[in-house]
C-alpha positions in Angstrom: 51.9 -96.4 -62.1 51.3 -97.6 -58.9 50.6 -95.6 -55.6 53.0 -93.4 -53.7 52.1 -94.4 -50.6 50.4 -97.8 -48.7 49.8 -98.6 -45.1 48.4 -97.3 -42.3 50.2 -93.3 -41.2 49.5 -94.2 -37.0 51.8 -97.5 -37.4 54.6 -97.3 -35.4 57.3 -98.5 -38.2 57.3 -96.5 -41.7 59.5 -97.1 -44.4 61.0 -94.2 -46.7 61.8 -95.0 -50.2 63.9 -93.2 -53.2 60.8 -93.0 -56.1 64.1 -93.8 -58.3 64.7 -97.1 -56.5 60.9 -98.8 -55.6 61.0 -101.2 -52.8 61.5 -104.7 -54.4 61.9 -108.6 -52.8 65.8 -107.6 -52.9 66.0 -104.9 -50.6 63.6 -104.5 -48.2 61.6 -107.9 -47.9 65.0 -110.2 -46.5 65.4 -107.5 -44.1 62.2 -107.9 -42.8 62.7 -111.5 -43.5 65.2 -111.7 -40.9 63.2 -109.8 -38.2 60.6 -111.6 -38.0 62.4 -114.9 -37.7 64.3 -113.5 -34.7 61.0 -112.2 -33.6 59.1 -115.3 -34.0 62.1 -117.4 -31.8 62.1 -115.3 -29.2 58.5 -114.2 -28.7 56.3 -117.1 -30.9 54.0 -114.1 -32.4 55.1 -112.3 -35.6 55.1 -108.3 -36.9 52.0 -107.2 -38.6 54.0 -106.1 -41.8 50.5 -105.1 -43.7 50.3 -101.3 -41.3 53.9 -100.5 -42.0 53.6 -97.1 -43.7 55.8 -97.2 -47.3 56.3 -93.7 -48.9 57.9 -92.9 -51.8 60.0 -89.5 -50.6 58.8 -87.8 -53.3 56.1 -87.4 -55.7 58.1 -87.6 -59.0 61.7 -89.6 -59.2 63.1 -86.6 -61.9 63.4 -84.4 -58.5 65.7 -86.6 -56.9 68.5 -84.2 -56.1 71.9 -85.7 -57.9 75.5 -83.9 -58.4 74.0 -81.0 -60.3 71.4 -80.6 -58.5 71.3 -80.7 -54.8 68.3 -79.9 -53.4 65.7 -78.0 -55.3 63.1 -76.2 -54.2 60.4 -78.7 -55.2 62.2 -81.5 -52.4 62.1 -78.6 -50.1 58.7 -78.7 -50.4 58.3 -82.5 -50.0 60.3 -82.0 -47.1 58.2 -79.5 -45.4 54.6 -81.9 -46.5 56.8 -85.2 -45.1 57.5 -82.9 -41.8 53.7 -82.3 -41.4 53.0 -85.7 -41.6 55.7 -86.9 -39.6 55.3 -84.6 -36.6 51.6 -85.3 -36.4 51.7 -88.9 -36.6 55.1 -89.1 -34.7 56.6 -92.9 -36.1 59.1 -94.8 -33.3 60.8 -95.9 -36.5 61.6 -94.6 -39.8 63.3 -97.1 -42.1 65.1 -95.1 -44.9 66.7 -97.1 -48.2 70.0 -95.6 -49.3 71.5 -92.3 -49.4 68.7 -89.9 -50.5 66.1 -91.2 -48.1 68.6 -90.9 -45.3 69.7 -87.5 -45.9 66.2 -86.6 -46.8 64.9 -87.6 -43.6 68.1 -85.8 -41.7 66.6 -82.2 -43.4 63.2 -83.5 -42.7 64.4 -83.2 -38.7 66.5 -80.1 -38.9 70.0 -82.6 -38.5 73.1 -80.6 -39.4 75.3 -80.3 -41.1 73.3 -81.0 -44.3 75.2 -83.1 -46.7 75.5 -83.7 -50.1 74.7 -86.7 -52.5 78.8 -88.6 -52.5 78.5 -88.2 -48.4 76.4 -91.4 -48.0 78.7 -94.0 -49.0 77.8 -97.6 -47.8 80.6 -97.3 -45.1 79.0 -94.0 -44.2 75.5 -95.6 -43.9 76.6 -98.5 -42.3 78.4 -95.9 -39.2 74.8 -94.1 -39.0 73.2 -97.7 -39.0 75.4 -98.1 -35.6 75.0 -95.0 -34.3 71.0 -95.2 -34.1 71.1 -98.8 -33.1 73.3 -97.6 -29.7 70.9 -94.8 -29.1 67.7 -96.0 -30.0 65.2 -94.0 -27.7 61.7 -95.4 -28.1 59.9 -92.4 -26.7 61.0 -90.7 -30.3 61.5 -91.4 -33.7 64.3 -93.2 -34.6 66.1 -92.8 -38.1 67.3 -95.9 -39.4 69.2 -96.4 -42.6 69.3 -99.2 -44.7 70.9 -99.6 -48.1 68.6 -99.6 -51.1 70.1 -101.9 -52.7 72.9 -105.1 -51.9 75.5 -106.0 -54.6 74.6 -108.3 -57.4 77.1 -111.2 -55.8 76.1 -114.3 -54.9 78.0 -113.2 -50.7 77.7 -109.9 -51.1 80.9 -109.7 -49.3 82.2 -106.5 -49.9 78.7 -104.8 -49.4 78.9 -106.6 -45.9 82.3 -105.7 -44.8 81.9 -102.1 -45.7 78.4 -101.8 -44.1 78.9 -103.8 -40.8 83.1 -103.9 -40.9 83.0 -107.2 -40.4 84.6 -109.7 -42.6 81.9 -112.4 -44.0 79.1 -111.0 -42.3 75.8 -111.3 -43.9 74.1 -108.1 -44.2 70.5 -108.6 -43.7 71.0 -111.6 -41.1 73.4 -108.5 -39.8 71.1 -105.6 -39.7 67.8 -108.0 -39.0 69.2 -109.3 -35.7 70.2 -105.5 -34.4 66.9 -104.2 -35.3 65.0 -107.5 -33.6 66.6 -106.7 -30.7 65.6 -103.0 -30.5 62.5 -104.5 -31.3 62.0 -106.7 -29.0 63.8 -105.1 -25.8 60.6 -102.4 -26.7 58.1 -104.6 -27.1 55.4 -103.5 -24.8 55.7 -100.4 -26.2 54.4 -101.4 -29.6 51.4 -102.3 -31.0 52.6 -104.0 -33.8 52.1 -108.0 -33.1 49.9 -110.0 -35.2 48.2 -111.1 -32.5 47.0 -107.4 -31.3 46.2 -105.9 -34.6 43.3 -107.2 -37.0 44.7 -108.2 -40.8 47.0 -110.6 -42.5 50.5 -110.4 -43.6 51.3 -109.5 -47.2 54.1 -107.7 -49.1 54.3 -104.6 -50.5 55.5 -102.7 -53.3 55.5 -99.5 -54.6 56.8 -97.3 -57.2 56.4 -94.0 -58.6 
């Protein structure tokens, strides 16, 4: 069993995880992938990806709310201990990986209406996707949603077309190029370059 949580809590970029779905190579690591290329053209200096703060959402994956049972008191209380943390150490960006993490998060910061586990389909996520990209606000925390996980096909076309409704588009070249740009346009406003922090760039996994 590895360990809920890695990184460093005062980095600026954390990265919330569904225990039932551990961050892998497939999910999260091509997104970043793709940052950091767009980073490293534009700017010649790279994202120090060993602070990002990982957390599993919460502590054991048989709480994970599903169609027979949305939400229970034990992820209430989760989302109260992720509040504390969150509100204290006050991320600029919150990554979550599919549907739970999103809506998670949403409860975490009081956003209404609170919805249910078939609300976040991949079109869904890929309009809230949109929406925070447009009103990205670097003096707050910014909710981000990513998928979990991309279909098993070789294009992942229909995964793509739903999620950024456009046809052919690659997702994480999709998602990695709107995110550089947030990044990059609020640059001086993060200590996050390799060249400003001490440590070396590594992956990492976790799981419940």
């Amino acid at each position: 069993m590895m360990k809920r949580e890695s990184g460093e809590k005062n980095y600026p970029i954390w990265v919330l995880i569904n225990p039932k779905h551990p961050i892998s190579h497939d999910n999260w690591t091509p997104v970043i992938d793709e940052i950091q290329d767009k980073v490293f053209r534009e700017m010649n200096t790279r994202i120090e990806t060993t602070n990002i703060y990982f957390r599993n959402a919460v502590s054991d994956s048989r709480i994970v709310p599903n169609t027979l049972n949305w939400w229970g008191p034990e992820v209430a209380k989760e989302i109260e201990l992720f509040r504390d943390i969150a509100f204290e150490y006050k991320p600029r960006i919150i990554f979550s990986l599919g549907a739970f993490a999103f809506e998670f998060l949403r409860r975490v910061y009081e956003i209404k209406p609170e919805k249910g586990p078939k609300a976040w389909s991949t079109a869904n996520l890929g309009d809230e996707f949109e929406r925070s990209i447009e009103n990205f606000d670097i003096n707050k925390t910014n909710i981000i949603p990513l998928l979990h996980r991309v279909g098993p096909s070789a294009n992942f076309i229909d995964t793509h077309n739903y999620f950024t409704r456009k046809d052919g588009e690659n997702y994480y070249r999709y998602v990695g190029a709107k995110l550089a740009e947030k990044i990059i346009e609020n640059k001086d406003r993060l200590n996050i370059w390799i060249n400003k922090t001490s440590g070396s760039i590594n992956s990492t996994c976790i799981a419940p």
